[in-house]
MILUMLO-762016 format. One line per 5 residues: number of its first residue (from 1); their letters; for each residue y, z, x of N, C-alpha, C. Coordinates in steps of 0.001 Angstrom, whole numbers, plus 500000, padded with zeros to 6 digits. Example, Ala and Ser with C-alpha at 12.3 -4.5 7.8 and 13.67 -1.06 7.14 Angstrom:
% residues 2
1 = as = 494310,507800,513190,495500,507800,512300,496700,507800,513200 ~ 497750,507080,512850,498940,507140,513670,500030,507870,512900
This chain:
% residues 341
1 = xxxxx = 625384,882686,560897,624477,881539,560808,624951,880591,559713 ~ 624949,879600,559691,625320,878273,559100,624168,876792,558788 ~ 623927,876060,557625,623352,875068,557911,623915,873840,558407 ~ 623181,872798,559087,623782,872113,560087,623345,870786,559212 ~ 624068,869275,559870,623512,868700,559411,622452,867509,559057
6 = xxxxx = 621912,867920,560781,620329,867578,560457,619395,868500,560590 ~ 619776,870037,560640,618534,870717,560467,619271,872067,560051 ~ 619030,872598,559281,619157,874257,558747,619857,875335,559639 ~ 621170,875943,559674,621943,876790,560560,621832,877764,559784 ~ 621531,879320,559848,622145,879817,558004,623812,880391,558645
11 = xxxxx = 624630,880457,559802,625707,880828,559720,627023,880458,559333 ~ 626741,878763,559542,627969,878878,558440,627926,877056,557461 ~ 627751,877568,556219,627208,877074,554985,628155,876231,555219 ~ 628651,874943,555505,629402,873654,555278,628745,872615,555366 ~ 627526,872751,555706,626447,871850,555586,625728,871656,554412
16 = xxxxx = 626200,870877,553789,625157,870926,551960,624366,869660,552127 ~ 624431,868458,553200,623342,867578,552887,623501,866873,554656 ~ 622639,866251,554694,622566,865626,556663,623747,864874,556352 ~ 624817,865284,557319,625826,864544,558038,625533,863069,558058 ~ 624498,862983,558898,624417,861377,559376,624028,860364,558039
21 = xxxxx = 623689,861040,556933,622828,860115,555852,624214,859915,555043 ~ 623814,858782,554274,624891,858678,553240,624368,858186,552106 ~ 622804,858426,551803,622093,858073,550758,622863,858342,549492 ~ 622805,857533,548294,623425,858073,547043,622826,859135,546738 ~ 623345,860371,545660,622923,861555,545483,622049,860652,544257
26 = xxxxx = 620798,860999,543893,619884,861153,542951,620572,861718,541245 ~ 620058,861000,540707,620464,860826,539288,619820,861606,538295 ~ 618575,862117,538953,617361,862654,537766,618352,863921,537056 ~ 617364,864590,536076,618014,865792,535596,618029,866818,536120 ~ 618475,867830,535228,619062,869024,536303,617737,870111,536304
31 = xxxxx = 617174,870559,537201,615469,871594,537211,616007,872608,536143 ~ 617127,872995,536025,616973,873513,534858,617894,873271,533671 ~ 617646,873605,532585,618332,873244,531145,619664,874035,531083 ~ 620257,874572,532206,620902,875953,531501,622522,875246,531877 ~ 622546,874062,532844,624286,873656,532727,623971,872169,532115
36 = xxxxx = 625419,871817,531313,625416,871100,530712,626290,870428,530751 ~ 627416,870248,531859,628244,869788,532641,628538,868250,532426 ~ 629444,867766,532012,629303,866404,532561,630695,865375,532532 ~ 631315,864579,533021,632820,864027,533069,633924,864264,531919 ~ 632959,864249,530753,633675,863843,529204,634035,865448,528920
41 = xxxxx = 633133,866155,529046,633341,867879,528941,634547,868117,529829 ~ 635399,867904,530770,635531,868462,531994,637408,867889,531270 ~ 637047,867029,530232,638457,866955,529401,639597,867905,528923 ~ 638457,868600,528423,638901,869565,528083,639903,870991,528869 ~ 639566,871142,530122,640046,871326,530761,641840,870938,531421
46 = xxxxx = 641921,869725,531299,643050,868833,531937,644122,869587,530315 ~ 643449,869645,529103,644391,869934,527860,645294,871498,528264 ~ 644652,872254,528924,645458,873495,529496,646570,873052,530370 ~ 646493,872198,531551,647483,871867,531943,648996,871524,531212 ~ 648610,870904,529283,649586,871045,528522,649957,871639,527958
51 = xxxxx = 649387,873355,527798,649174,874343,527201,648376,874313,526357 ~ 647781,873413,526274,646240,873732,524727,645577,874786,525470 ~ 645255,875740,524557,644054,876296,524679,642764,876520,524171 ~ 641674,875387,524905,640551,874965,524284,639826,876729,523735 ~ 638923,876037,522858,637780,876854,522337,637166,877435,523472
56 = xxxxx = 637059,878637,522836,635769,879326,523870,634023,878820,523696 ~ 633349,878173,524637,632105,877539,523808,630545,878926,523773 ~ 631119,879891,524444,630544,881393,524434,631582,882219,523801 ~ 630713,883738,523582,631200,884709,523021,632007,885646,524394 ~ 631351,884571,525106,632301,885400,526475,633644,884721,526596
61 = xxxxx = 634371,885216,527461,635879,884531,527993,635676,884369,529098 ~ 636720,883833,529786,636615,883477,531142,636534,885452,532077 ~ 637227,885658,531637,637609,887147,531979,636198,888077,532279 ~ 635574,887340,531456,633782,888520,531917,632381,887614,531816 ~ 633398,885969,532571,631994,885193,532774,631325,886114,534323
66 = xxxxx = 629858,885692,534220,629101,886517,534817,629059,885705,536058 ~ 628681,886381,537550,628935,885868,539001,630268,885414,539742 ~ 631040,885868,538293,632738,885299,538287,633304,886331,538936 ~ 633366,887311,538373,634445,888831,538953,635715,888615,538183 ~ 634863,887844,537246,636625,887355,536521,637427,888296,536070
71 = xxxxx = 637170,889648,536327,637772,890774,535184,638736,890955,536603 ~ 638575,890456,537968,639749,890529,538714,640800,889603,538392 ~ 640867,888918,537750,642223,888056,537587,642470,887793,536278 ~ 642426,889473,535802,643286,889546,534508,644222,889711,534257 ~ 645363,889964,535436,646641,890229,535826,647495,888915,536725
76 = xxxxx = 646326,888252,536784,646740,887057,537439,646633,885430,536376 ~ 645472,885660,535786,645551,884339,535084,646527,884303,533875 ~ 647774,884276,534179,649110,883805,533583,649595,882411,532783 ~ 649180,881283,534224,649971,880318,533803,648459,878840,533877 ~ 648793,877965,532580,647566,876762,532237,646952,876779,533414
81 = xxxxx = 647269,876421,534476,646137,876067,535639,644952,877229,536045 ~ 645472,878012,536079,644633,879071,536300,643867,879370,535254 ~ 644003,879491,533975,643091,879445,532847,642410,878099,532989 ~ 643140,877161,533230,641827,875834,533205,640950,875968,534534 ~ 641092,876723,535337,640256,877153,536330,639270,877743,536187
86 = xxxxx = 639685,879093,535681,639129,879914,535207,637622,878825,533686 ~ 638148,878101,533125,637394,877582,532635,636253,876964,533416 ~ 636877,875836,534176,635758,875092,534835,634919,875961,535872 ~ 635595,877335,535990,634196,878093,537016,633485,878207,535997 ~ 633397,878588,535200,632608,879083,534344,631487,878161,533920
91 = xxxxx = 632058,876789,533806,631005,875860,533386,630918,875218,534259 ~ 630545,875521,536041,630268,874978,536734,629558,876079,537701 ~ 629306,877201,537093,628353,878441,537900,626913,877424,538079 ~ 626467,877070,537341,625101,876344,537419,624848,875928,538801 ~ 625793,874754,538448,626089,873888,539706,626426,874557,541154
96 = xxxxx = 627169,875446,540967,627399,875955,542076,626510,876402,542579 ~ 625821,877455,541831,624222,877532,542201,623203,876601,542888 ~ 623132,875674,542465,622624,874849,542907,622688,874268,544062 ~ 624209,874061,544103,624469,873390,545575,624379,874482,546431 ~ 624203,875439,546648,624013,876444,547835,622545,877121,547343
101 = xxxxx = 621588,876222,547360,619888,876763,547032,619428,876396,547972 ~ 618240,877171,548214,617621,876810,548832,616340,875399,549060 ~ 616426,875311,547708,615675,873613,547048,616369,872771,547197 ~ 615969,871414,548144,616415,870711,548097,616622,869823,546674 ~ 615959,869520,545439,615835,869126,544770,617871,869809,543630
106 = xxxxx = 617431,870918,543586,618851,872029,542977,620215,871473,543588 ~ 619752,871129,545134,620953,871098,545910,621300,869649,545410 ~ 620325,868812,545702,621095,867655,544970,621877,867510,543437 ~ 620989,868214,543056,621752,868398,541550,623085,869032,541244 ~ 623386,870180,541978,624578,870722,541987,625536,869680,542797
111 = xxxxx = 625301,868718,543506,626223,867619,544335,626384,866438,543298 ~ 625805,866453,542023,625835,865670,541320,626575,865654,540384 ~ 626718,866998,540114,627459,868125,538941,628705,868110,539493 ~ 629021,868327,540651,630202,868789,541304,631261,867474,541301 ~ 630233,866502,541895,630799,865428,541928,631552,864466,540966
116 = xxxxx = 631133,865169,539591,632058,865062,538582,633127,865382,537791 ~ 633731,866302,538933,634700,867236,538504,635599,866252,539090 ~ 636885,866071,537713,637321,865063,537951,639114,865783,538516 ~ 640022,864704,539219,641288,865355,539580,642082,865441,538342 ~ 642824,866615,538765,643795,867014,537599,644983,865716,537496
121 = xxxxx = 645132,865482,536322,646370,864394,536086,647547,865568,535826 ~ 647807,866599,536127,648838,867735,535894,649845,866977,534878 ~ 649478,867091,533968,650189,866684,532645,650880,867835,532091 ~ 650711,868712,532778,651531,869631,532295,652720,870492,533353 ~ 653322,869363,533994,654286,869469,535346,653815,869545,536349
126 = xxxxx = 654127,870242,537662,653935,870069,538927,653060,871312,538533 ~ 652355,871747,539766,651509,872664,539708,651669,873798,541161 ~ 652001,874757,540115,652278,876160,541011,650641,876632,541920 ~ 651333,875781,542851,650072,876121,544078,650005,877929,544594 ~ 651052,878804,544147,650953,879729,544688,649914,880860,543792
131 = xxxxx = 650007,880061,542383,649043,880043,541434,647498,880208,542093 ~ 647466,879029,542333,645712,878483,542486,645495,879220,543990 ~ 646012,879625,544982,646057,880583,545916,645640,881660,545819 ~ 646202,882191,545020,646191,883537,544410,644665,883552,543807 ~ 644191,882744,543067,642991,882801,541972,641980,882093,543423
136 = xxxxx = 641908,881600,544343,641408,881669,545136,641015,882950,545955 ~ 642289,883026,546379,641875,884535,547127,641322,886224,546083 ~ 641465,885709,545225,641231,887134,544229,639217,887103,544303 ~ 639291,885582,544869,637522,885632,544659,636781,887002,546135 ~ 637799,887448,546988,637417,887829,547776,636445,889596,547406
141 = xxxxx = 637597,889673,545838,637518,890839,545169,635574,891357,544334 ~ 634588,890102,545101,633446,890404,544428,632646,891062,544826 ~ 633375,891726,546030,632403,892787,546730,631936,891890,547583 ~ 631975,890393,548127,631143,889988,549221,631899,889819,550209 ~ 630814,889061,551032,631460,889575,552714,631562,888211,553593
146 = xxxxx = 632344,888069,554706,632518,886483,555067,631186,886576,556252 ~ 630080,887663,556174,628919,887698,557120,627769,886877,556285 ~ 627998,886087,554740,627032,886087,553800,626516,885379,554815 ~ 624660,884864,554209,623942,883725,554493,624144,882376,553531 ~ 624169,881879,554624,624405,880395,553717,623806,880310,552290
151 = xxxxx = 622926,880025,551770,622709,880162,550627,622733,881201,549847 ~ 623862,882155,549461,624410,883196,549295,626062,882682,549334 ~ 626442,881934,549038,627895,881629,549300,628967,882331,548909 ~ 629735,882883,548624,631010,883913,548159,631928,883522,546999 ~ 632114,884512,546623,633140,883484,545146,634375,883214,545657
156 = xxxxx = 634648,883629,546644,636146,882808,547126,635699,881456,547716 ~ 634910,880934,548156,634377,879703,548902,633857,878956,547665 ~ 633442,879352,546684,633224,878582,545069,634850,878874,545019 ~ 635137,879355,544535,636389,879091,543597,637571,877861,544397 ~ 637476,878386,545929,637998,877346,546755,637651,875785,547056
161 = xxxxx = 635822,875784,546579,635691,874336,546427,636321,874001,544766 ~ 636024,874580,544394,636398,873799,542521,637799,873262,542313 ~ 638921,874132,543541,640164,874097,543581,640857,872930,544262 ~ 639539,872653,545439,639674,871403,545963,639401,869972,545239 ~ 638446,870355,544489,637765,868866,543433,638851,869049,542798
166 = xxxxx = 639233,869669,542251,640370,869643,540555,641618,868891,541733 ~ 642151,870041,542766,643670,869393,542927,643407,868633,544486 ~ 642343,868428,544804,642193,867519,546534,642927,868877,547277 ~ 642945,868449,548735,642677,869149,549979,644279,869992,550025 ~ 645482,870135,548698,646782,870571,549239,646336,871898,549286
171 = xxxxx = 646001,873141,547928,646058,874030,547540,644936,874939,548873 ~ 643642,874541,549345,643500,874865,550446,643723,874844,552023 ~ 644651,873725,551999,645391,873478,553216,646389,874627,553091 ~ 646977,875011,552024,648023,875991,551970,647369,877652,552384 ~ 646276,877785,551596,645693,878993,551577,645189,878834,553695
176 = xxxxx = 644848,877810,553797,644278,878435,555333,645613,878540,555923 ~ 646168,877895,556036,647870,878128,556624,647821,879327,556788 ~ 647943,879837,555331,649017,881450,555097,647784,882315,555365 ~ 646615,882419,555478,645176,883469,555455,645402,884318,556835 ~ 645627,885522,556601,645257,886316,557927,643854,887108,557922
181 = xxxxx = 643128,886727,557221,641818,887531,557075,640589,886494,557042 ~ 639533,887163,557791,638402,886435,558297,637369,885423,557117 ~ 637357,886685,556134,636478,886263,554898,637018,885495,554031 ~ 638409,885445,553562,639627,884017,553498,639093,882854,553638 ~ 639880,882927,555509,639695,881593,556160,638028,881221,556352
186 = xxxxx = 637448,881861,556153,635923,881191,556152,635564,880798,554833 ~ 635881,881465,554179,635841,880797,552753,636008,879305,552611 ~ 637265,879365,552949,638682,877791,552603,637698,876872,553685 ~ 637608,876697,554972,637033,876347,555778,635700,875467,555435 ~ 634714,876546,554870,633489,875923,554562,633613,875067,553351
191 = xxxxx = 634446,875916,552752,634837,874850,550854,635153,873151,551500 ~ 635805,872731,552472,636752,871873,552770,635779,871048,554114 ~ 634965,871921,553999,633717,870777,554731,632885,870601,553678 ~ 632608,870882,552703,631995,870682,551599,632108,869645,550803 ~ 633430,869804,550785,634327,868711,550235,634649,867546,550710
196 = xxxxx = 634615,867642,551889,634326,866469,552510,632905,865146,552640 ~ 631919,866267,552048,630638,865717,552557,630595,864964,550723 ~ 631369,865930,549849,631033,865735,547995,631772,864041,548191 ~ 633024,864447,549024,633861,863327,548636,634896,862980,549803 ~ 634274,861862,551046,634655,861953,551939,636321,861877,552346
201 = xxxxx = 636800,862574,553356,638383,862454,553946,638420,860768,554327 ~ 639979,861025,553710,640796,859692,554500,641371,859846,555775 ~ 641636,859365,556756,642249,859620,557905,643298,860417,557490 ~ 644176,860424,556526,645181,860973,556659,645044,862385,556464 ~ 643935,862672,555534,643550,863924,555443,642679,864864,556468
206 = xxxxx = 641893,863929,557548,641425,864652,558126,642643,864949,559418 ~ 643594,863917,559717,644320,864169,560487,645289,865435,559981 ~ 645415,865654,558699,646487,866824,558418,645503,867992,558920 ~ 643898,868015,558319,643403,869601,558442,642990,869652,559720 ~ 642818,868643,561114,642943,868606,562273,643938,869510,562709
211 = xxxxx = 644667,868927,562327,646540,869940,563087,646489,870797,563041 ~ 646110,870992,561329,645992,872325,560869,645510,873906,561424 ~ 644086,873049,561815,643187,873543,562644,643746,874482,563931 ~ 643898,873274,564468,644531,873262,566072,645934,874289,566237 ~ 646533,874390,565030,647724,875023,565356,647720,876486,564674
216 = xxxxx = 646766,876955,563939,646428,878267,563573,646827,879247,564052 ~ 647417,880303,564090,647514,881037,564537,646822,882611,564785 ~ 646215,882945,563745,645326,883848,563447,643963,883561,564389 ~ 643639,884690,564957,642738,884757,566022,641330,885763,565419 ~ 640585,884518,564901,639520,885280,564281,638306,886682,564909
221 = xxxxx = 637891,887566,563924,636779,888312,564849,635310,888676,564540 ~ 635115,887094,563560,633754,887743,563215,633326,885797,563631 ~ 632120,885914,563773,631420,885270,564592,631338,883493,563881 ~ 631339,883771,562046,631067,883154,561259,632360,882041,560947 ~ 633394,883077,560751,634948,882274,561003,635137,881469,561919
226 = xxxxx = 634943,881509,563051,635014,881111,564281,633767,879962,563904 ~ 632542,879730,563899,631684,878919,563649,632197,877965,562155 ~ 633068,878132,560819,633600,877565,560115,634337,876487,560952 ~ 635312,876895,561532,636190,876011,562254,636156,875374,563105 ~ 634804,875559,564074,634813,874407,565215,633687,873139,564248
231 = xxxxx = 633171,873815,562948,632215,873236,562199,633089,871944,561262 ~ 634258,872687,560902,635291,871489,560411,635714,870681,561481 ~ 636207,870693,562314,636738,870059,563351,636115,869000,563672 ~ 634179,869115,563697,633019,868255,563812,633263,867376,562872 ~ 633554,867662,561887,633865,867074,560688,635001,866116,560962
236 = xxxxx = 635729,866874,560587,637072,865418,560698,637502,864837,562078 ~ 636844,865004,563020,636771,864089,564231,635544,863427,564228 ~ 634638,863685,563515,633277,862504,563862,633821,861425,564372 ~ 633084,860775,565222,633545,859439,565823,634587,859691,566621 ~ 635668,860217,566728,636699,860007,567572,636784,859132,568571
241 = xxxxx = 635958,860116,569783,635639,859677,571210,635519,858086,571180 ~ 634296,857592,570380,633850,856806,570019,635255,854736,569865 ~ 635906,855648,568898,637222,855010,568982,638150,854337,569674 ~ 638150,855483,570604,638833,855658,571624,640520,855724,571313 ~ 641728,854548,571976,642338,854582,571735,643067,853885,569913
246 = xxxxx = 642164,853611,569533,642282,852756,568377,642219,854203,567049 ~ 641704,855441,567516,641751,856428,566679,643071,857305,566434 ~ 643881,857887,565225,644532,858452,565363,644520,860219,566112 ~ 643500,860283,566360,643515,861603,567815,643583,861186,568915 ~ 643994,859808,569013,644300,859796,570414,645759,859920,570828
251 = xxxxx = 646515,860254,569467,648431,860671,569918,648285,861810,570542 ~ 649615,861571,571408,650024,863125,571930,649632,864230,571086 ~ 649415,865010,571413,649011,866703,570964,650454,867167,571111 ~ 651898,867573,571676,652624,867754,571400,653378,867072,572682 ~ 654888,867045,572692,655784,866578,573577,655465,867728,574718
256 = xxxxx = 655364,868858,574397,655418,869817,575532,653896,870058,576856 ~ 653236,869462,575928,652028,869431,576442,651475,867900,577055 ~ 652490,867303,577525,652407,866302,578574,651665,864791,577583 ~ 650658,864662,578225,649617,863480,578271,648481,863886,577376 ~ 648211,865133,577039,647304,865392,576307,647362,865276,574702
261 = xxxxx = 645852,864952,574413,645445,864425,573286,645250,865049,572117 ~ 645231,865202,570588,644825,865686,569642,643480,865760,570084 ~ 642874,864583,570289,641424,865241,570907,640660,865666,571769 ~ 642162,865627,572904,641756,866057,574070,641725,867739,573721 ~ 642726,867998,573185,642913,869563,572703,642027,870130,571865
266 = xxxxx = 641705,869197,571228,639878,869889,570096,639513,870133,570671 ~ 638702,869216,571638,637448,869564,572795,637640,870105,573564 ~ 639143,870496,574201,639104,871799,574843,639531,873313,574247 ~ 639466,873130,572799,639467,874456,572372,637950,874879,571836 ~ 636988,873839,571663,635781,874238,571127,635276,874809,572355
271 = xxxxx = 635449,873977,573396,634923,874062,574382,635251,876100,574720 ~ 636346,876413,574352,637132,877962,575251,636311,878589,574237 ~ 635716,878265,573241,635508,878855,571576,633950,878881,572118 ~ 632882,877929,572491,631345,877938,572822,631395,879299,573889 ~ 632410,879354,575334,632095,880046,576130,632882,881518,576381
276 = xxxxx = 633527,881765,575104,634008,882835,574658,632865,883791,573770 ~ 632368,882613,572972,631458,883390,572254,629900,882946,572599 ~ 629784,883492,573905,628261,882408,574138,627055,883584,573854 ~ 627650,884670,573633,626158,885549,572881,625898,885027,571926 ~ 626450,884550,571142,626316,884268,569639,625836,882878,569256
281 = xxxxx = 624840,882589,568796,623690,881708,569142,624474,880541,567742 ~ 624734,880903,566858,625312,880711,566012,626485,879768,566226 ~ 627326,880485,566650,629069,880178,567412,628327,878659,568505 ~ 627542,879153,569222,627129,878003,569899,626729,876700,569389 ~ 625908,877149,568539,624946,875884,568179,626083,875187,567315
286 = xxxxx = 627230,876083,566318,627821,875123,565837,628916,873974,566374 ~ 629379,874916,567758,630106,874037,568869,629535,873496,569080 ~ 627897,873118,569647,627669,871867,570078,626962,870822,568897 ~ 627044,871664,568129,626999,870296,566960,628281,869314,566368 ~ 629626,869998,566785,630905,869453,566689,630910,868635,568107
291 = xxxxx = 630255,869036,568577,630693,868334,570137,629970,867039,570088 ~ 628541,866893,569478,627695,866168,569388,628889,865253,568434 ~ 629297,865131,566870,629471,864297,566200,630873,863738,566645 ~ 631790,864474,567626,633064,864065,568272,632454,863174,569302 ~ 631677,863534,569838,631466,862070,570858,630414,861948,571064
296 = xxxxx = 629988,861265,569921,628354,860371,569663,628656,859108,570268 ~ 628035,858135,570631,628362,856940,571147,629590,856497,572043 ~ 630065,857474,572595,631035,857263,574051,630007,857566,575096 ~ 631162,857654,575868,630577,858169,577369,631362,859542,578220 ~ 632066,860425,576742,633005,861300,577220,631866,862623,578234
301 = xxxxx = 631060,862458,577141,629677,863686,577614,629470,863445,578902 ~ 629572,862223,579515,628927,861982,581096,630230,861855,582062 ~ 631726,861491,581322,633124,861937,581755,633717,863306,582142 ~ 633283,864045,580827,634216,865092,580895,633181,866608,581493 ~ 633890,866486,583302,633321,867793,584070,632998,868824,583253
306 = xxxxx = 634134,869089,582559,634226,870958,582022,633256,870681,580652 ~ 633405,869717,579753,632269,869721,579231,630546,869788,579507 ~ 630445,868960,580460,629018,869559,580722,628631,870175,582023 ~ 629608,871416,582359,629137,872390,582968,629398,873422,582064 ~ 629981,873464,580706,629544,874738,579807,628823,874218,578923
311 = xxxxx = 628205,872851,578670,626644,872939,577661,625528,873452,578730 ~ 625242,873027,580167,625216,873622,580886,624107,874377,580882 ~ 625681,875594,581144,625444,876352,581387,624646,877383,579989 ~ 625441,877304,578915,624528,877536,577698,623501,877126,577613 ~ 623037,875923,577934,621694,875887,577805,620562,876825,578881
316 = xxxxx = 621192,877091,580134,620196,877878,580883,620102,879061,579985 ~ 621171,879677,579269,620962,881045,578912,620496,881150,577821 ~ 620310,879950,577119,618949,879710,575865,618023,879509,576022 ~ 617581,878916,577417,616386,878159,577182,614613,879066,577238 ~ 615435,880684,577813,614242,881919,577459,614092,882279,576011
321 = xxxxx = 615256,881686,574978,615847,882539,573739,614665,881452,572852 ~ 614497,882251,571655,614017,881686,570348,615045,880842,569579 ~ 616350,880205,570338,617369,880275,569659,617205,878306,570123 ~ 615988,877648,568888,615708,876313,568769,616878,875574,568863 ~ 617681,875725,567485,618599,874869,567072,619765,875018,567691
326 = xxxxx = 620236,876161,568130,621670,875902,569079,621136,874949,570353 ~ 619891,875339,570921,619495,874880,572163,619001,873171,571850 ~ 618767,872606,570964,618515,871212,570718,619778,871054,570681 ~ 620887,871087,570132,622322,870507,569903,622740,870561,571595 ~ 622343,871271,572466,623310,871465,573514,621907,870351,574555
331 = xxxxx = 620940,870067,574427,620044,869134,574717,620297,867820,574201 ~ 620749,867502,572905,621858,866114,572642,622626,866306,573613 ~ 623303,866959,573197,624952,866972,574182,624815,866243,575876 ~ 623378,866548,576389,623804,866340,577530,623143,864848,577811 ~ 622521,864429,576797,621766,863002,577154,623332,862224,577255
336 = xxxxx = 622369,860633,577540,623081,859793,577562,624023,859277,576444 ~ 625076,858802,576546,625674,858373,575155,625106,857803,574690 ~ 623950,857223,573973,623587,856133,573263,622712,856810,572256 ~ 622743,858321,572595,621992,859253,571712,622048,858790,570362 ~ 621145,859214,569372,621156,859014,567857,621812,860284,567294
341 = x = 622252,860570,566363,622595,861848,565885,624085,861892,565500
């Protein structure tokens, strides 16, 4: 289960505020006194990249900050980046908190917090991405599981968003590449729709984690992974359809594969992905919420046969189920294009 983003999913957490809104995040203070976060602090940090090593502002270290698991990457945090990592989790647990609460009020606040985490000027050379990989994936080591509930998020999916604010979309484009494991790639996945919503993609970026996507090789088996990725995809194709030929998914998908489209090939892999996994109410609802924001305002929904004979057909086999929210997304899906949403 995920939240969605106009109404609550709990399967897979890439939803931190409604998709369709783009209201400014709210300015008030934070509900509670306990982070203290803010651009000018976050300086301090960038000085590791030159080898300074700032003050500790607790009696703790990074090594046994608490919700961290930091005592796993005591063999790993070696080189400045990873200690300045290791810093800014620490003074950004609050926040993180926040943004995966269940209060809306918290959630804004942690999007406020986050949103100030500023990019690394790597002043201290290029930056060993195999580094920040590594201190990514070590978050897997906290005992949690890629089945969490959305507000419950995992410390590899925190450590993977913080990794994204500090260095932008390379260091998790790399980690989903190389990930053969479920709780990984769901991690990186949800971080990077997150990140998108903190601080929106440029075409060029959504066109790289598109490909990305599309050309995966790892064949996921838990329900949630699989719902991450048709959930990004929603993401960096919004609008497409819409476009039409004026969008960059409308290039070839490869030389070998004829006439077909980058987005002809999304929508027919979400599409194999909804009716592969059509027990799973979850897997569904998040396909047709990708399906919904890929072609909002076309007329592909009333074009494309194989598309709506498997919303369809999903919808007959919901419509006995308690299963609201997959079954409203696949009830968009089949109206007319001029739908809102």
């Amino acid at each position: 289960d995920k939240v969605a983003p106009r109404k609550p999913a709990p399967s897979c957490p890439s939803r931190i505020q409604n998709a369709g809104q783009s209201e400014e995040i709210s300015c008030s203070g934070s509900p509670s006194s306990s982070s203290d976060l803010n651009p000018s602090s976050l300086k301090e940090h960038d000085r590791r990249l030159a080898g300074v090593r700032p003050q500790q502002d607790d009696h703790c270290s990074p090594s046994c900050a608490s919700d961290g698991g930091m005592q796993h990457l005591a063999s790993s945090a070696t080189s400045a980046e990873v200690q300045a990592l290791d810093v800014l989790f620490k003074r950004c647990q609050d926040a993180l908190k926040d943004l995966y609460s269940k209060d809306a009020t918290h959630r804004e606040y942690g999007q406020r917090i986050l949103c100030n985490v500023t990019l690394s000027e790597e002043s201290g050379g290029p930056i060993d991405w195999q580094d920040v990989m590594e201190w990514i994936r070590h978050g897997l080591h906290d005992g949690g599981s890629d089945e969490q509930q959305y507000f419950d998020a995992g410390l590899c999916e925190k450590r993977a968003l913080l990794a994204g604010l500090r260095h932008g979309t390379e260091p998790l484009l790399q980690t989903s590449a190389s990930a053969r494991n479920d709780d990984c790639l769901t991690a990186v996945h949800r971080a990077l729709g997150n990140m998108h919503l903190l601080r929106a993609f440029d075409d060029g970026v959504k066109h790289r984690v598109t490909v990305g996507l599309l050309e995966h090789e790892f064949s996921p088996t838990t329900a949630s992974c699989v719902s991450a990725h048709v959930g990004l995809l929603g993401y960096t194709l919004g609008g497409a359809a819409a476009e039409g030929k004026s969008h960059w998914s409308s290039q070839r998908w490869r030389a070998e594969d004829g006439s077909l489209s980058i987005l002809e090939k999304a929508l027919g892999d979400i599409l194999d992905i909804a009716g592969f996994w059509s027990r799973k109410a979850g897997v569904v609802y998040e396909a047709a919420w990708a399906l919904n924001r890929i072609t909002n305002g076309s007329e592909v929904c009333l074009q494309h046969e194989r598309l709506r004979d498997v919303a369809g057909t999903l919808r007959a086999q919901l419509e006995a189920t308690n299963e609201v929210r997959a079954l409203g997304e696949l009830e968009c899906l089949l109206k007319s294009p001029d739908r809102a949403g």
